[in-house]
C-alpha positions as CSV (number, residue, x, y, z in Angstrom):
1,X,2.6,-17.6,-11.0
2,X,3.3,-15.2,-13.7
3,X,6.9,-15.5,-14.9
4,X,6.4,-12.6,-17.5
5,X,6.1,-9.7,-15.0
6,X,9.3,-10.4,-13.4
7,X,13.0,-10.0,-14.0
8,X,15.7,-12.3,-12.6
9,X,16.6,-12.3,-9.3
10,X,20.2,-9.9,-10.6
11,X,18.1,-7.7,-12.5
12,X,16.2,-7.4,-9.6
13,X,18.8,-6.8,-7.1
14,X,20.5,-4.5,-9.3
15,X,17.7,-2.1,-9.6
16,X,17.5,-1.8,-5.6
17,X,14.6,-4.5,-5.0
18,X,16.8,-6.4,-2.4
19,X,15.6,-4.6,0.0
20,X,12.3,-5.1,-0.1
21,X,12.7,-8.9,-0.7
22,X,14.6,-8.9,2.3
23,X,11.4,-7.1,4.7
24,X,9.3,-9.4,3.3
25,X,11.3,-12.3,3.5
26,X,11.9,-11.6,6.8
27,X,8.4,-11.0,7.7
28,X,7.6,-14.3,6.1
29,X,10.4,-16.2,8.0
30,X,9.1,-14.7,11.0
31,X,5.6,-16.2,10.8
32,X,7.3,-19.6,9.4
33,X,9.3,-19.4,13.2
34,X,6.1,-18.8,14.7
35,X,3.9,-20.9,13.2
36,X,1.7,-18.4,12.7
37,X,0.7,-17.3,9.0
38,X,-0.9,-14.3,9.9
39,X,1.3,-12.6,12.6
40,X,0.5,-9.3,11.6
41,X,1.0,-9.7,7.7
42,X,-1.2,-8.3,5.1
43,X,-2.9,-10.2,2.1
44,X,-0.2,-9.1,-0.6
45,X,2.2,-11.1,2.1
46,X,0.1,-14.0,3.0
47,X,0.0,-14.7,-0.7
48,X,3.6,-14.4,-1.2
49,X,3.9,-16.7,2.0
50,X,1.4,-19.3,0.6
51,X,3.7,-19.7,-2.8
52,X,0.5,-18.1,-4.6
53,X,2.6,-15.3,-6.3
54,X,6.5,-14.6,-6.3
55,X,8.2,-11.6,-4.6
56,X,9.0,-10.1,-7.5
57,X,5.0,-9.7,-8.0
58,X,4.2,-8.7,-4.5
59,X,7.2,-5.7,-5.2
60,X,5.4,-4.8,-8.5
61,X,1.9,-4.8,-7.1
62,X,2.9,-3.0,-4.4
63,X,4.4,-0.2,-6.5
64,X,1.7,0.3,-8.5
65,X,-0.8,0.6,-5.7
66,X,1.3,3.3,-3.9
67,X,1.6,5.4,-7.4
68,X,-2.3,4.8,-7.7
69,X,-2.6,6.1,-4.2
70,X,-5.1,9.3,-3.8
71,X,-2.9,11.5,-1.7
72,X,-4.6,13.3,0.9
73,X,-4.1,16.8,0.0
74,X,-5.4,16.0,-3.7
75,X,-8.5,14.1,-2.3
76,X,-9.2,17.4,0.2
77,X,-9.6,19.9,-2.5
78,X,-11.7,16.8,-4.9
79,X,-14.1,16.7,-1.8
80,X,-14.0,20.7,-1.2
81,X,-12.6,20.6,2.2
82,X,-9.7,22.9,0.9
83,X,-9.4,25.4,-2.1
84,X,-6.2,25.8,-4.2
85,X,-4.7,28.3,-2.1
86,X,-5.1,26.7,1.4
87,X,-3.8,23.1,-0.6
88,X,-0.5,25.3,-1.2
89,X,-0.3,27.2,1.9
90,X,-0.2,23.6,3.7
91,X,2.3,21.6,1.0
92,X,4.3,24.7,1.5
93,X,3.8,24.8,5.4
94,X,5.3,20.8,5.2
95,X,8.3,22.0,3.3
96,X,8.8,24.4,5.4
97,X,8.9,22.6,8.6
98,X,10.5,19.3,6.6
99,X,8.4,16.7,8.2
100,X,5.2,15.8,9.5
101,X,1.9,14.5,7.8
102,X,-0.3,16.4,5.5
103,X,-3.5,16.0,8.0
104,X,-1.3,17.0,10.6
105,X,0.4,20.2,9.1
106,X,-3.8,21.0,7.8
107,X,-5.0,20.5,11.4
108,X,-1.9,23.5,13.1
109,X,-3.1,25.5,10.4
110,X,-6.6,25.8,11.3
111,X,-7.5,24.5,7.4
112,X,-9.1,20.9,9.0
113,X,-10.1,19.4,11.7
114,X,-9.5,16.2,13.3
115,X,-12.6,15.2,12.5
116,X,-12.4,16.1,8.7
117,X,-9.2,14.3,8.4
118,X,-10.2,11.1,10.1
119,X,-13.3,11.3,6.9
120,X,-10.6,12.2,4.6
121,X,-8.3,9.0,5.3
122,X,-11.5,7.1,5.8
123,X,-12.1,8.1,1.8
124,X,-8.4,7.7,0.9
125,X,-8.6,3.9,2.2
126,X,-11.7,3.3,-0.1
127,X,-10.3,4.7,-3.1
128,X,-7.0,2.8,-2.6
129,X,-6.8,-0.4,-5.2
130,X,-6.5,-3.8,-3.3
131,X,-3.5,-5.4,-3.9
132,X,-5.6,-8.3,-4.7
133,X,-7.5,-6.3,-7.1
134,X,-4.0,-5.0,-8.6
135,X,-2.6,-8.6,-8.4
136,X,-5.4,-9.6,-10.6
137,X,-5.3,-6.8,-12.9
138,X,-1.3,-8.0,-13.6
139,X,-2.5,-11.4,-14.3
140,X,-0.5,-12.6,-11.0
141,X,-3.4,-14.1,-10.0
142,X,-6.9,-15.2,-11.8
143,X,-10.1,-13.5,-9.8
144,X,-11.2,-16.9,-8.7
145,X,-7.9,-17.6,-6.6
146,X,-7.3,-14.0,-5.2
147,X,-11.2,-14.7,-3.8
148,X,-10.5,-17.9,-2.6
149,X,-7.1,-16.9,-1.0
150,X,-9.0,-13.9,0.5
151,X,-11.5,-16.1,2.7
152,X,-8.7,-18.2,3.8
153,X,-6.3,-15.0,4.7
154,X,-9.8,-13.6,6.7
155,X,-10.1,-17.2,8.4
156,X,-7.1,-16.9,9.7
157,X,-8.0,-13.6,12.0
């Protein structure tokens, strides 16, 4: 594991992490009850699980791959299913009503369809990092491991 990406467990606390050390840990104690490594966890969890990297990676990884994340709206005017204008009349439609997902607030509108939605997450999902591929990138991980730990996470379905 790589000690130089992470703080101390009080730094860590201090800046809010706790909390998501707790959900994992208590995901991971979960599966240690069960006996069952892959009870529903993902990959970033199964190698947290395995001792393979620390939580204090997983948390970093994690972070970056939701700030790398192609937001929906953003991706729909890339691939020309919306202009400018209808991008705005739907971010401000969300605001408006306070909740609700961006494919959701596009469909009321009449600005997508179902159908174009379910090809625009389809898109977001491929254009989302791996959090092996992140883990690597951090040097959490060498290429080599994150593969191997990847056929043995998939062996477990």
């Amino acid at each position: 594991m790589t000690t130089a990406l992470c703080e101390t467990k009080q730094d860590y606390e201090l800046r809010g992490g706790i909390d998501t050390f707790n959900v994992l840990t208590r995901k991971v104690a979960i599966c240690e009850d069960n006996g069952d490594k892959e009870a529903g966890i993902g990959f970033g969890e199964y190698l947290l699980y395995e001792g393979k990297i620390d939580e204090c990676e997983l948390e970093l990884a994690l972070n970056f791959q939701e700030q790398k994340h192609v937001v929906l709206g953003v991706l729909a005017v890339q691939e020309k299913f919306l202009d400018n204008s209808q991008l705005c009349a739907v971010l401000d439609y969300q605001r408006f009503i306070g909740k609700g997902l961006f494919g959701e607030m596009a469909i009321e509108l009449g600005f997508l369809s179902k159908d174009e939605v379910d090809t625009l997450l389809d898109m977001q999902e491929r254009k989302h990092i791996r959090i092996g591929e992140v883990l690597v990138l951090f040097g959490a991980v060498t290429r080599e491991d994150m593969e191997e730990a990847l056929k043995e996470f998939h062996s477990l379905r």
